[in-house]
LUMDODO-962377 format. One record per residue: residue in three letters; z, y negated, x negated of N, C-alpha, C in turn. Coordinates in steps of 0.2 Angstrom, whole numbers, plus 5000, padded with zeros to 4 digits. Atoms other than C-alpha are relative to their C-alpha. Layout:
<recs>
ALAZYXZYXZYX ...
</recs>
This chain:
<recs>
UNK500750014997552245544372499550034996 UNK500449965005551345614357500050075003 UNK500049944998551745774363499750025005 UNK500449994993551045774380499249975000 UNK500950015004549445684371499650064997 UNK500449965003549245824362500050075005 UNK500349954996549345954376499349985004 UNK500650044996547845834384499350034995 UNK500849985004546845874366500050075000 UNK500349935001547046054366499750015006 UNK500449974993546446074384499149974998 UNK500750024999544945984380499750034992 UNK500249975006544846054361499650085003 UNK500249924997544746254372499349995005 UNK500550014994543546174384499250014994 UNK500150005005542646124367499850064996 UNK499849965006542846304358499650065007 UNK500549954998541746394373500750035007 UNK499449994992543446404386499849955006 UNK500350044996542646354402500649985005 UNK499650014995544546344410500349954997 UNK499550065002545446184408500750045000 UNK499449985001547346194404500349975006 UNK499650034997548346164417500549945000 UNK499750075001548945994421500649975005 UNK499650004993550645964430500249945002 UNK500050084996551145784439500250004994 UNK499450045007552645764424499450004993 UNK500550025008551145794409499849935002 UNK500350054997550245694418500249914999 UNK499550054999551445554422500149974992 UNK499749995007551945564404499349974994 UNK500750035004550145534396499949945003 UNK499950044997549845414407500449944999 UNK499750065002551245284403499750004993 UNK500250015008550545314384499449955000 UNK500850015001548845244387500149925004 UNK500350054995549045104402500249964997 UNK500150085003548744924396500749975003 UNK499550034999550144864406500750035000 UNK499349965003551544964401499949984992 UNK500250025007550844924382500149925002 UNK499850085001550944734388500849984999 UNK499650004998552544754395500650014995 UNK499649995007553344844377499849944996 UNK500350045007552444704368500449925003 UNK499750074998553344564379500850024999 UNK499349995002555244654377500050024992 UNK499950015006554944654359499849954996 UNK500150085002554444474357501049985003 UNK499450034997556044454369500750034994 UNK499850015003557044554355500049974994 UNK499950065004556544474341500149944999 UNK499350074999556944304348500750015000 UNK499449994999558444384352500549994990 UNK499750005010558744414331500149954997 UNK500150055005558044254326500649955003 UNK499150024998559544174338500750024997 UNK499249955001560944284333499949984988 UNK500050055010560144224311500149945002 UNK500050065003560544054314501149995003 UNK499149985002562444114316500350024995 UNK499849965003562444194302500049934991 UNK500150045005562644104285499349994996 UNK500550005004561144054275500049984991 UNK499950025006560844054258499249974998 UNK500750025003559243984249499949984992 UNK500250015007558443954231499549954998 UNK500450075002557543794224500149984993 UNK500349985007556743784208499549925001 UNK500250075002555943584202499949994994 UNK500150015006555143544188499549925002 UNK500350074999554643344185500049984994 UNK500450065009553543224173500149965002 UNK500150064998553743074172499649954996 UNK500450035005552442944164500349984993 UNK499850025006553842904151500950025000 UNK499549984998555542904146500449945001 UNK499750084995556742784155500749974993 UNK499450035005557842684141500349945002 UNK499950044996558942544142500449974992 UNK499850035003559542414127500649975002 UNK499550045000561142314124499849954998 UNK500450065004560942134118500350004994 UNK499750025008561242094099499650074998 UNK500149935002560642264099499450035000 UNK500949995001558942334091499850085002 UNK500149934998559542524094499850015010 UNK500049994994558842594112500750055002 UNK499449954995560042694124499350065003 UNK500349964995559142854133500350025008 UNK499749984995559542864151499850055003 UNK500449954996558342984157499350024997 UNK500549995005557043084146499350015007 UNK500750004997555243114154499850055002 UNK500249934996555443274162500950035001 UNK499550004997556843324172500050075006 UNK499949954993557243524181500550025002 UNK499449984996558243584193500150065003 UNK499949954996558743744198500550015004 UNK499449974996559943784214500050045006 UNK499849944994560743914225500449955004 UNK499950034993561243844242500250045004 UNK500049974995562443924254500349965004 UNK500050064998562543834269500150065007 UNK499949964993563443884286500149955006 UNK500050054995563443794303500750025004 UNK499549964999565143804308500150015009 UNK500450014993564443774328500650015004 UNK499350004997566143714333499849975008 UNK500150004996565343664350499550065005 UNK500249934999564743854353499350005002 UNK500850034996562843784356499650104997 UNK500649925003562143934344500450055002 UNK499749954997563444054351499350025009 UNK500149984994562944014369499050025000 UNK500550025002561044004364499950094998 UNK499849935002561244194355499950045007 UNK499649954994562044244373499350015004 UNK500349984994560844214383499250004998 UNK500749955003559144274373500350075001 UNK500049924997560044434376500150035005 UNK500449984993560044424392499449995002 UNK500749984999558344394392499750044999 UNK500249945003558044524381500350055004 UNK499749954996559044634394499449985006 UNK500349994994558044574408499150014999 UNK500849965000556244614399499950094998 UNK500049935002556944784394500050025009 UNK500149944993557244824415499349985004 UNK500350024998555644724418499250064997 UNK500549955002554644864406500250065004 UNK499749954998555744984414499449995009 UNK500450044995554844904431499350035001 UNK500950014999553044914425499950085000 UNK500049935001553145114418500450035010 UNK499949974992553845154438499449995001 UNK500750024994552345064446499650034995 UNK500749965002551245164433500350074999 UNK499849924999552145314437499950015006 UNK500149994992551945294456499349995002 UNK500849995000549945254452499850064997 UNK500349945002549745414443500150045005 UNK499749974993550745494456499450035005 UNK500349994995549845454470499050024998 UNK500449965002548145474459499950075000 UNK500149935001548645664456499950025008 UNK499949984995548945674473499450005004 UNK500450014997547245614478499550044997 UNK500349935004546345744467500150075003 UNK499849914996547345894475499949975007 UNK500350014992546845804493499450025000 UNK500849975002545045824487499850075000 UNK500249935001545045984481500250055007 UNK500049934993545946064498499449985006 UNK500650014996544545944508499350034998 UNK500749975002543246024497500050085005 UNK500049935000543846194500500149995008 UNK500249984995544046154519499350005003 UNK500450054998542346084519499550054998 UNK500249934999541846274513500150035002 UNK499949954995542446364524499749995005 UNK500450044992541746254539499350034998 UNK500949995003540046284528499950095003 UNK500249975000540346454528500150045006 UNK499950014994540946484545499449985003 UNK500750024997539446394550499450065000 UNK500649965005538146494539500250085006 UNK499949934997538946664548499949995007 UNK500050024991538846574567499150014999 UNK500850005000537046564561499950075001 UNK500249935001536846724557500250055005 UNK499849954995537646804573499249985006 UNK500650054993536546684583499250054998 UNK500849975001534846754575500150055001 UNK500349944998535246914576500250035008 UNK500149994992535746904596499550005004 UNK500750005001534246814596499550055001 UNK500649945002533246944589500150065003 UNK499649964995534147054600499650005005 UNK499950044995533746984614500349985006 UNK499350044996535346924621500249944997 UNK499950075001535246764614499549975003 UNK500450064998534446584616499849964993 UNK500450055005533246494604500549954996 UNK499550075001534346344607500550014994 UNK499449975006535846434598499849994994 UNK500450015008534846464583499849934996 UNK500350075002534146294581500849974999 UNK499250045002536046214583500250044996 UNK499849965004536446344573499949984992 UNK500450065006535546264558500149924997 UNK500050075001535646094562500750015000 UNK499449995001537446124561500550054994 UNK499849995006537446214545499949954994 UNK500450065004536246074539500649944998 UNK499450055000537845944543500650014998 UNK499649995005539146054536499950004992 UNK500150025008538246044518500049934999 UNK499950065001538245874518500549985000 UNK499250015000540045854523500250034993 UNK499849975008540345964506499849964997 UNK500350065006539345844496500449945002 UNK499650054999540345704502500850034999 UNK499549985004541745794497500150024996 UNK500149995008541345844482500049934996 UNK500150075003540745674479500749954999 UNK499450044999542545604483500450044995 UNK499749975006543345754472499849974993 UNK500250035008542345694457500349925000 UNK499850055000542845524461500749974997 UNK499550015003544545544461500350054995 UNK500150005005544445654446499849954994 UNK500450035008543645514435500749965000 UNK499750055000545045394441500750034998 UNK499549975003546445524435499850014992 UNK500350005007545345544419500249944999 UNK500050065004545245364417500749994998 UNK499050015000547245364418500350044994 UNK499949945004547245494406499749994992 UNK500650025007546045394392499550094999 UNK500549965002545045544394499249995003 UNK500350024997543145554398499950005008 UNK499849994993542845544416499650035004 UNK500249934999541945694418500350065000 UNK499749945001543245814410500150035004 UNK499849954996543745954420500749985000 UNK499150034998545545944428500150085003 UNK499749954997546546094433500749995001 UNK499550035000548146024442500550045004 UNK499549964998549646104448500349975005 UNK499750024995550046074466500650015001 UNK499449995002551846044466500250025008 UNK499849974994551746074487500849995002 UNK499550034995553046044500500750044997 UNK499349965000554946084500500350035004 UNK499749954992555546224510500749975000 UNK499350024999557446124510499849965005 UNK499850044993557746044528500349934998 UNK499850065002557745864525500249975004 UNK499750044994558845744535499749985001 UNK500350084997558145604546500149954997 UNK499650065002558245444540499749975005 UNK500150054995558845344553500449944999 UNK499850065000559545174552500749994996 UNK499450025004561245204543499750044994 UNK500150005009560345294528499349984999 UNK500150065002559245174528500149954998 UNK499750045002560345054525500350024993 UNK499849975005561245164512499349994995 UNK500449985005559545174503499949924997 UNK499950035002559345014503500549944997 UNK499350035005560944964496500150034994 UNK500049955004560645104483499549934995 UNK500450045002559044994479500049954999 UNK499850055004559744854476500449994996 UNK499649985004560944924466499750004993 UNK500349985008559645014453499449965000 UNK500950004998557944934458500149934990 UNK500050055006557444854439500049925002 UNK500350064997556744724448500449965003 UNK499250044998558444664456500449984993 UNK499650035007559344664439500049974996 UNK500450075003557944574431500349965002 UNK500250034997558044464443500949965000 UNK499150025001560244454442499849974994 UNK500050035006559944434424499949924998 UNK500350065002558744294423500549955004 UNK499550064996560044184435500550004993 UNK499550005004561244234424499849944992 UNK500450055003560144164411499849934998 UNK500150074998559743994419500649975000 UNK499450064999561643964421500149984992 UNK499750025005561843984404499749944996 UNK500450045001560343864401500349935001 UNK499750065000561543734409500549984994 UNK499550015004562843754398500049974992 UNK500350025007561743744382499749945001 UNK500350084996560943584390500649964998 UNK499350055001562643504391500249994991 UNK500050035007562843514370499749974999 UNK500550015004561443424367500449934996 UNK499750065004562443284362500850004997 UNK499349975003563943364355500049984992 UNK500050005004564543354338499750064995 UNK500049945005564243484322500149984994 UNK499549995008565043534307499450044996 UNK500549965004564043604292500350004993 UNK499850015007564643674277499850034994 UNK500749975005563743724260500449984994 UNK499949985008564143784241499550004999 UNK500550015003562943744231500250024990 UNK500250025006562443764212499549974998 UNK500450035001561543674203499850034992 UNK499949975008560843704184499349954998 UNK500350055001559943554175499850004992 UNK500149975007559143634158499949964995 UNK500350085004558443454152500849955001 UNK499550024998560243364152499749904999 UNK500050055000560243154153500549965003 UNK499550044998561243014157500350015007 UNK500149974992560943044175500250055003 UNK499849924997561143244175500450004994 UNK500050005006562343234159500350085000 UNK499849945003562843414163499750055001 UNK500349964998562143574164500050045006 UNK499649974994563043664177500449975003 UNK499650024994563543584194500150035005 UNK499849974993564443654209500349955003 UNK499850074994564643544225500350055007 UNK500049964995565443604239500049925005 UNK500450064994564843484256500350035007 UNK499650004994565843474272499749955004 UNK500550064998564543374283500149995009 UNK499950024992565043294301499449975004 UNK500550044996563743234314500150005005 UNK500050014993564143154330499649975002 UNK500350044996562843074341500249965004 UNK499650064997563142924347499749995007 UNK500349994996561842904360499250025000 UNK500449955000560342994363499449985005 UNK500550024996559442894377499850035007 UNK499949944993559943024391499550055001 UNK500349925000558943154384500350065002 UNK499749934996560443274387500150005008 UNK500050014993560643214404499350045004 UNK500949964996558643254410500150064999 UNK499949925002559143414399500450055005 UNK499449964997560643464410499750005007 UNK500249984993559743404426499550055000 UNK500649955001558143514420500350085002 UNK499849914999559143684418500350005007 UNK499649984992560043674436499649995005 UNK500649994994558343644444499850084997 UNK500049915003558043834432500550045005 UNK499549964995559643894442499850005005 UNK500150014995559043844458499450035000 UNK500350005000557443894456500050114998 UNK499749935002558144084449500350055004 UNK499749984994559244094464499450035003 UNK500650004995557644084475499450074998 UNK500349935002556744214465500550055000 UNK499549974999558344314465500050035008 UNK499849994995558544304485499450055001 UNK500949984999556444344488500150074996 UNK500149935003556544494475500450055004 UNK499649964996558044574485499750045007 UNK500450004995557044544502499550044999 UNK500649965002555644604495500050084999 UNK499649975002556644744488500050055005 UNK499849984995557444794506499350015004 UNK500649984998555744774513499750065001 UNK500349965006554944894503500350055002 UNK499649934998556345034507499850015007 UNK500150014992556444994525499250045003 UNK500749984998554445024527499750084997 UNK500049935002554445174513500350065005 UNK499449964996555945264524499650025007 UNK500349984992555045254539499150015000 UNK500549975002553345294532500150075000 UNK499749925002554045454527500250045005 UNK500149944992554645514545499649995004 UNK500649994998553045454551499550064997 UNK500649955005552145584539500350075002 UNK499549944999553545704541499750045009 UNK500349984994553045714562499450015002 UNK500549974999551445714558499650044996 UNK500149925003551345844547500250065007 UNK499949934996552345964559499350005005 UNK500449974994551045914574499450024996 UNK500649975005549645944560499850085000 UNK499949935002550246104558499950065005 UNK500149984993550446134577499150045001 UNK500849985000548646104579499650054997 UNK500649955004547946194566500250075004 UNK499949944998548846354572499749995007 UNK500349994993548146304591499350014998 UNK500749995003546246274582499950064998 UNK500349945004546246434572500050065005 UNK500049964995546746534588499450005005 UNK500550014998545646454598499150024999 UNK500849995004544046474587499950094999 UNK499649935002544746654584499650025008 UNK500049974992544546674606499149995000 UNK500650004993542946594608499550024996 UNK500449945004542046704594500150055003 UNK499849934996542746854602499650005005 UNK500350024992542046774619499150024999 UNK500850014999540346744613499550074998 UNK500549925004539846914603500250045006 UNK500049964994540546994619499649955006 UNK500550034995539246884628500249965008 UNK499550024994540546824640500149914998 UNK499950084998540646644633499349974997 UNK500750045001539346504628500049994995 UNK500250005008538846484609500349915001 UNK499850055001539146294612501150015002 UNK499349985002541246364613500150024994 UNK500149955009541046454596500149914997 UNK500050055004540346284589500749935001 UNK499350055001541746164597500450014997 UNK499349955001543146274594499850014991 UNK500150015006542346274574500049945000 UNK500050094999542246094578500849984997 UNK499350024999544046074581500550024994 UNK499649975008544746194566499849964997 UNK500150015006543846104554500349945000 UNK499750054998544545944561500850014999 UNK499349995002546346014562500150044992 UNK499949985005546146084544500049944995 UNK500250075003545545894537500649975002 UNK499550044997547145844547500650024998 UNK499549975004548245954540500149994992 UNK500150015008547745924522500549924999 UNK499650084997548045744526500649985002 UNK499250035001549645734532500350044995 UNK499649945003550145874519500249944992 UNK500050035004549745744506500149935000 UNK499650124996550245554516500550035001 UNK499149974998552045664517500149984991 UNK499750005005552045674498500049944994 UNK499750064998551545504496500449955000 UNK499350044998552545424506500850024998 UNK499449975004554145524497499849954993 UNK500250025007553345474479500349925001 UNK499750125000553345254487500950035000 UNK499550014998554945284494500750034993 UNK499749995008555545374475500049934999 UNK500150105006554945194467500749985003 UNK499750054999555645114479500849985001 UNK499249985001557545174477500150004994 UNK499949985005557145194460500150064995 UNK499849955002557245374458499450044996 UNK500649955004556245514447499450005007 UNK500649984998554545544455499850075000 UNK500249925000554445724451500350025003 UNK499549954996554945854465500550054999 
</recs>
């Protein structure tokens, strides 16, 4: 990701150095910056890296521990003890007493509690790595569709020129037929008023290019004025099949297969069962076993030797517990229930999803082609009734519909050219697949 950051600063470093052309920025840069910067993909690493560290500190309470304990003690005096008949003291215990020891100390978890307890942190640690996996798509298919509304802009502006200057030239025939005198006033004046409403239209298209420039800026931690120079990935000349009901079904069985969000979704069940399992040891036995040294520099009747080693084999079975494992066991298998049910709903949701993306995408697909229809009818047409009208055979109000109608099929064309790629891009997510064409 660094690397695609630093093609972001040199562009703005040349812009900087008196290069008034941005660097060209393709969807994959883009895409790629993008996941570096967005708060929810940084939450989302920051929550599978809390889930593998639980996962660690589980998998250290199987492993042996060792430890070090260091004690030093006063006492107001020292503890002696007499015999009768007898004037001499005994010493039992002097007035200061340290203890140095090493502690190794293993749980021998013959009811497999820290086993099972290890297992299934790592399936939770599994199911927050496909859940980051999750967040970085939906902030691949937000950039996505951002670049996408950037290059919508720019071919609206540039249609929204053309009309202007298509306009500007209809003016300009009109005055000088006018001035001719084979024209009509009237022409001239809607000629005008109708240049006046095509610059306006650009200004609201410019206004929406800037717009959706700041919002791929803002995606890009850059400021949200920089200049953008993006690289239109455009249609694919390959003859794409139909999807009709049996590869829909296929896609949405694909999708359920890879989709993060079903795996997750398997995992954490998986995870709730094992929840029961661990439930049920609450009231198991355990074994502990522990080597110890000791070393006792001040010796006395109590510690009379320097060096002690203790090995300890320690059993604890609970007797009863008050049916805290019971409420525990019933707890986790309401978790199972409850996992299922988020389990079923993700899938639905899942298939939904595809189902609607699938058929998004040959609705865009059909109206792209009729898009295309039109426009080639509009440009003919406008084509005919300019011929018409400088040949004084047709009426200046055919000129302006007939410009009417192009700039309308050329706004309609842009639009499906870009709700085709879109609807491809959801229908990527929603299968799972790369986003770049």
């Amino acid at each position: 990701m660094s690397a695609l950051a630093g093609i972001i600063a040199v562009a703005v470093a040349a812009q900087a150095g008196g290069d008034s052309r941005p660097t060209p920025l393709t969807l994959d840069q883009a895409i790629r910056a993008a996941e570096q910067y967005s708060t929810a993909v940084k939450n989302a690493q920051s929550e599978y890296d809390a889930a593998k560290a639980r996962l660690g500190q589980d998998q250290s309470r199987r492993r042996p521990q060792l430890s070090f304990r260091a004690s030093a003690t006063r006492f107001d005096d020292r503890t002696t003890i007499s015999f009768p008949g007898s004037k001499s003291e005994f010493e039992l215990a002097p007035n200061n007493q340290e203890e140095l020891s090493l502690v190794l100390s293993q749980d021998l978890d013959i009811s497999k509690q820290l086993g099972m307890i290890a297992s299934q942190a790592k399936l939770r640690s599994l199911a927050a790595a496909y859940r980051l996996r999750s967040t970085v798509e939906d902030q691949d298919l937000n950039t996505t569709t951002v670049y996408y509304a950037v290059l919508r802009a720019e071919q609206n502006v540039r249609v929204a020129n053309a009309s202007l200057s298509a306009y500007r030239e209809q003016a300009s025939v009109a005055e000088r037929l006018y001035k001719g005198g084979v024209g009509q006033k009237i022409d001239t004046l809607r000629a005008e008023s109708q240049v006046a409403e095509a610059e306006r239209e650009l200004v609201r298209r410019q206004n929406e290019l800037d717009s959706a420039r700041s919002a791929l800026n803002d995606q890009l931690n850059r400021p949200l004025d920089a200049p953008l120079a993006l690289v239109d990935p455009g249609q694919s000349d390959q003859k794409e099949n139909a999807l009709g009901p049996d590869e829909r079904a296929a896609l949405i069985a694909q999708a359920l297969d890879k989709r993060p969000e079903a795996l997750a979704a398997s995992i954490d069940l998986q995870a709730a069962e094992k929840g029961v399992s661990i439930a049920k040891t609450g009231n198991a036995p355990s074994v502990i076993f522990s080597l110890s040294g000791n070393r006792y520099p001040t010796t006395s009747f109590v510690s009379p030797r320097q060096n002690v080693v203790a090995l300890t084999l320690g059993l604890s079975f609970p007797i009863s517990d008050g049916g805290l494992t019971r409420e525990q066991v019933h707890e986790a298998r309401a978790g199972v229930d409850a996992a299922k049910a988020r389990q079923e709903q993700t899938r639905r949701s899942i298939s939904l999803e595809v189902q609607n993306a699938a058929l998004d995408v040959e609705t865009e697909r059909k109206r792209l082609d009729a898009a295309n229809v039109a426009l080639t009818a509009a440009t003919a047409a406008r084509k005919l009734a300019q011929q018409r009208f400088e040949s004084q055979v047709g009426l200046y109000s055919e000129v302006t519909d007939a410009q009417s109608e192009l700039t309308a099929a050329q706004a309609a064309q842009v639009q499906a050219t870009y709700d085709l790629l879109t609807a491809k891009a959801r229908l990527s997510r929603a299968v799972s697949r790369p986003l770049i064409p």
